[in-house]
N, C-alpha and C positions, 0 to 999 in steps of 0.2 A: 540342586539335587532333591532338596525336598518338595518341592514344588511337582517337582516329574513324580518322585513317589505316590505324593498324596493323588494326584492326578490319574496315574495308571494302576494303582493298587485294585481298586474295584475288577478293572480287566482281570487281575492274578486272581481275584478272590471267587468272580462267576466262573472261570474254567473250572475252580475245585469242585465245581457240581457236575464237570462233566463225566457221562456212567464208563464203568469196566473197560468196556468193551474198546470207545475210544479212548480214553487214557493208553490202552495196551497198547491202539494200535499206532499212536502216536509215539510212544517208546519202543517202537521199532523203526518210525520214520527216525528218530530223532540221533540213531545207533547212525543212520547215515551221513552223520557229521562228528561222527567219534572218530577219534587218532585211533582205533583199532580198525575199523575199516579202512580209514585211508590205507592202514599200516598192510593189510590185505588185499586191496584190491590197485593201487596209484601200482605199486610194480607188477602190475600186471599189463598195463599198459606200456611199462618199458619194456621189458621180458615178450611179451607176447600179442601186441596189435602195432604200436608204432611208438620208434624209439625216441623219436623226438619229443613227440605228442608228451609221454613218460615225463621226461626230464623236465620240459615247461610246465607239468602241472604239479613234479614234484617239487619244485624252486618255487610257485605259486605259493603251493601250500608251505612251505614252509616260512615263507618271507610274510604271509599272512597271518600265520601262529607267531612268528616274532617279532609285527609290528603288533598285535592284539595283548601280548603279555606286557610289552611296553605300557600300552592306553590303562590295562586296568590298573600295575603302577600307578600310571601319571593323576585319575580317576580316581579311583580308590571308593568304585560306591557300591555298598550292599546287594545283595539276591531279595526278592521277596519273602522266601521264608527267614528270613534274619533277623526281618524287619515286624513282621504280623505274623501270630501264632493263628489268623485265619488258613494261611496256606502252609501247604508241604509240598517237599519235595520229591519226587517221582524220579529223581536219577541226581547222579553227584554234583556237588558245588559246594566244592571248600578253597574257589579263589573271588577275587571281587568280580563283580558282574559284568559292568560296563568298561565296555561294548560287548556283545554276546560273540563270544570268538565262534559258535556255531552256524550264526547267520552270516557272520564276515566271512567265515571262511566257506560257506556254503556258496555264497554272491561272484567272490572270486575264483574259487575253482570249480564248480560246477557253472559259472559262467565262463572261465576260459573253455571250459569243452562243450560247449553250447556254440563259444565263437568261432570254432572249427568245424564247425559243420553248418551245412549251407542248406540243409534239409530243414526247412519250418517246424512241420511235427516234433522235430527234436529239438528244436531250440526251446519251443512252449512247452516243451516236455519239462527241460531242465529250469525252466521260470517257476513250473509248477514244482516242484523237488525243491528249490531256493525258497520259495513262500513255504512250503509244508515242512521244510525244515527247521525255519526262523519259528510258526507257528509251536511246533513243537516243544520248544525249549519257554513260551509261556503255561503249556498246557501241563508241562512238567511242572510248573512252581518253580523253576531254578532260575528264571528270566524275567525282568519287568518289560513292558512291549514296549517301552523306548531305548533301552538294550537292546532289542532285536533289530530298532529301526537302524540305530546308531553300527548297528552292526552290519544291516545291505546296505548302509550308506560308504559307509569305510570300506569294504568288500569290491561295490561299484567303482569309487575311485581307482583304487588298488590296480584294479581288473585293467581301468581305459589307462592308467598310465604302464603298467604292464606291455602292454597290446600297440603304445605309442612309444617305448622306448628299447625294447625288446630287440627290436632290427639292429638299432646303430649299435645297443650295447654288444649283444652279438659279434656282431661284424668287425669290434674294437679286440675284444675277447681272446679272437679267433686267428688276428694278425699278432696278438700279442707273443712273446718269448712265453716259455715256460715258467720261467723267474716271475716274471709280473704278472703271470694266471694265478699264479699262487698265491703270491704276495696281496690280488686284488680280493684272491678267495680270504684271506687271513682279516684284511681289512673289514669285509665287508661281515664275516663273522664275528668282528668284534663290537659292530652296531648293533647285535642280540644282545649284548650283553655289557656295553658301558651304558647306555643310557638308565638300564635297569640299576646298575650301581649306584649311579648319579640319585635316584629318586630314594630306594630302599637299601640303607644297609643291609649284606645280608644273610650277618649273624648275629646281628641287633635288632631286630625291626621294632617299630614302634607297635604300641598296643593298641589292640582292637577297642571297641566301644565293649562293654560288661554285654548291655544290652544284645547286642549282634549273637555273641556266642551262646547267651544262655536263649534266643529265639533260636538260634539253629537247630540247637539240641543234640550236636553231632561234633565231632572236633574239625576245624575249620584253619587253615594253614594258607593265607589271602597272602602272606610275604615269601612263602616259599617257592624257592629257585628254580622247582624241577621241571615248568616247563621251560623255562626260560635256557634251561640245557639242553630238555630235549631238540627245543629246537636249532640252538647252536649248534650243537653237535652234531645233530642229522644235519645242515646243511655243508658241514666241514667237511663230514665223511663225503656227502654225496659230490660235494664239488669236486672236490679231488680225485673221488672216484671218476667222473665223468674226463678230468682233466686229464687225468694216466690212460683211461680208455680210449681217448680221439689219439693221444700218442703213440697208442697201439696198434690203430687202424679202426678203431669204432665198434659200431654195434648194428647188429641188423636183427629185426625183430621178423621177416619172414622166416616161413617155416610149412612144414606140412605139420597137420593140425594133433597128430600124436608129438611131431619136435615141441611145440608150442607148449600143449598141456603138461610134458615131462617137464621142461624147463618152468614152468610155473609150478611145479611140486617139487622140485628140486632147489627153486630160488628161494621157497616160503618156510620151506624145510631149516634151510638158513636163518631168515629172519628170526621165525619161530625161535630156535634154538639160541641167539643172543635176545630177543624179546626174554623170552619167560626163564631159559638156564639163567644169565646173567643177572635177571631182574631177582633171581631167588635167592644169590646170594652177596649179591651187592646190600650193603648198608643206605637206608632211606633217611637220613637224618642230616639235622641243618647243620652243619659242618664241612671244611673242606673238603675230608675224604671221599664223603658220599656224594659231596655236589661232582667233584674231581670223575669219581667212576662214573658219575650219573651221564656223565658228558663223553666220557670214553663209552658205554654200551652203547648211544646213539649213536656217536660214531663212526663204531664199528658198523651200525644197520645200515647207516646209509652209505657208507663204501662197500661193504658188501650186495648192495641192490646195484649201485653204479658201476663197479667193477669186481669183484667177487663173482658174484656171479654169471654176469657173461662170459667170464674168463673158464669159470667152470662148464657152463654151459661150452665152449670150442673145446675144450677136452674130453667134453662126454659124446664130440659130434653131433651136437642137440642146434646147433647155427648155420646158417647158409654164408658166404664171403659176404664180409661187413664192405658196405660203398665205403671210396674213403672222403 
């Protein structure tokens, strides 16, 4: 670890010369690998262009945010600004670094929608949005650049075994009873969150370095749980939503283009409303209740994007007959 630092520090320290202008416009690339846009724009893609498309990049992403919460667990290495009071930070980072879960997850989901299309322009497209995103998160100061590498490196993997096992799993999925859809959803949501156990107690956690905390200058919470719910929890809710909805009859995302944009203000309107009502009065602190609710609001977002709302969506008349 320290060898990488000493090593790429200098990278962290010449960006902080970089002027106004690109810093800004870098912390607008770099919003395109925040959980607030996916959180806005992935159900958009089930909702209203293609609902498969949806599902695989929402399961992408989240199997990607909770193999990355794992690493920086397993990891446990500093931000640049933690480390040298030459750099600051340009946008949040109060968990450990490595891997940059913005370039993993940039790698693997904007490379699975890269690999569905067979149009070049768009795939160089999406290469270029993966570099300028990992980019970003050094020009921020939240990232060292072997963070970012470790991060398209992990992201790529992720992506080709995704992409190579994806059929059969499917197709297992799909023949299964409902019992064992569930039971593999349960399963497979408890690998967010034992391994994480296994590495960090976590209403114990061990202490930071003195150092790290008084470099950040900011309060800094590298053992805390919440993403590690968020992401279990979104993928509970979404599975099951997805599991109750093919029981239903599915979902279809055609539409005439006023159906489309209703149901995308209609489905966000949702989100929104468990995002920020719930996040207002839910308790944020390292304890059961809050990790508990913390898990129940995600949840709830992601059975509500899975089945919530297309359900509302065939009641408003806002869907054409779902194939089955």
């Amino acid at each position: 670890m320290e060898t990488l630092i000493q090593l790429f520090l200098p990278v962290s320290i010449w960006f902080q010369n970089s002027p106004a202008w690109l810093a800004a416009l870098f912390k607008a690339i770099t919003f395109l690998g925040n959980t607030e846009f996916y959180l806005i724009i992935m159900p958009a893609l089930f909702w209203c262009i293609d609902a498969t498309l949806g599902i695989r990049t929402g399961i992408m992403l989240l199997v990607s945010g909770g193999l990355n919460n794992v690493l920086k667990f397993v990891f446990q290495w500093p931000r640049p600004f933690w480390v040298s009071s030459r750099v600051s930070n340009l946008a949040e980072g109060t968990g450990f670094g490595f891997p940059s879960g913005h370039a993993q997850n940039a790698a693997s989901i904007w490379g699975l929608l890269g690999s569905s299309s067979k149009k070049i322009w768009f795939r160089w497209s999406i290469v270029l949005i993966i570099f300028l995103i990992g980019l970003s998160r050094i020009v921020m100061g939240v990232h060292f650049t072997h963070d970012v590498l470790a991060g398209w490196l992990t992201g790529l993997v992720l992506l080709g075994l995704f992409l190579k096992l994806e059929k059969g799993v499917g197709a297992w999925f799909r023949k299964s009873s409902l019992l064992y859809q569930i039971l593999a959803l349960l399963l497979a949501t408890s690998l967010f969150i034992i391994p994480a156990l296994l590495i960090v107690p976590p209403f114990d956690p061990p202490a930071l370095p003195q150092a790290w905390i008084e470099g950040a200058g900011e309060v800094i919470e590298p053992y805390h749980y919440e993403n590690i719910l968020t992401t279990a929890g979104s993928f509970l809710g979404l599975g099951l939503g997805v599991i109750l909805l093919n029981q239903s009859g599915g979902f279809s995302a055609r539409g005439s283009i006023w159906q489309r944009v209703l149901r995308y203000l209609a489905g966000l309107l949702g989100v929104l409303a468990l995002y920020l009502g719930l996040g207002s009065i839910f308790p944020d602190d390292i304890d059961l209740l809050s990790y508990s609710l913390r898990f129940l609001r995600y949840f709830l977002i992601g059975f509500w994007i899975a089945y919530g709302a297309p359900k509302l969506f065939g009641w408003l008349k806002l869907t054409e007959n779902a194939q089955p």
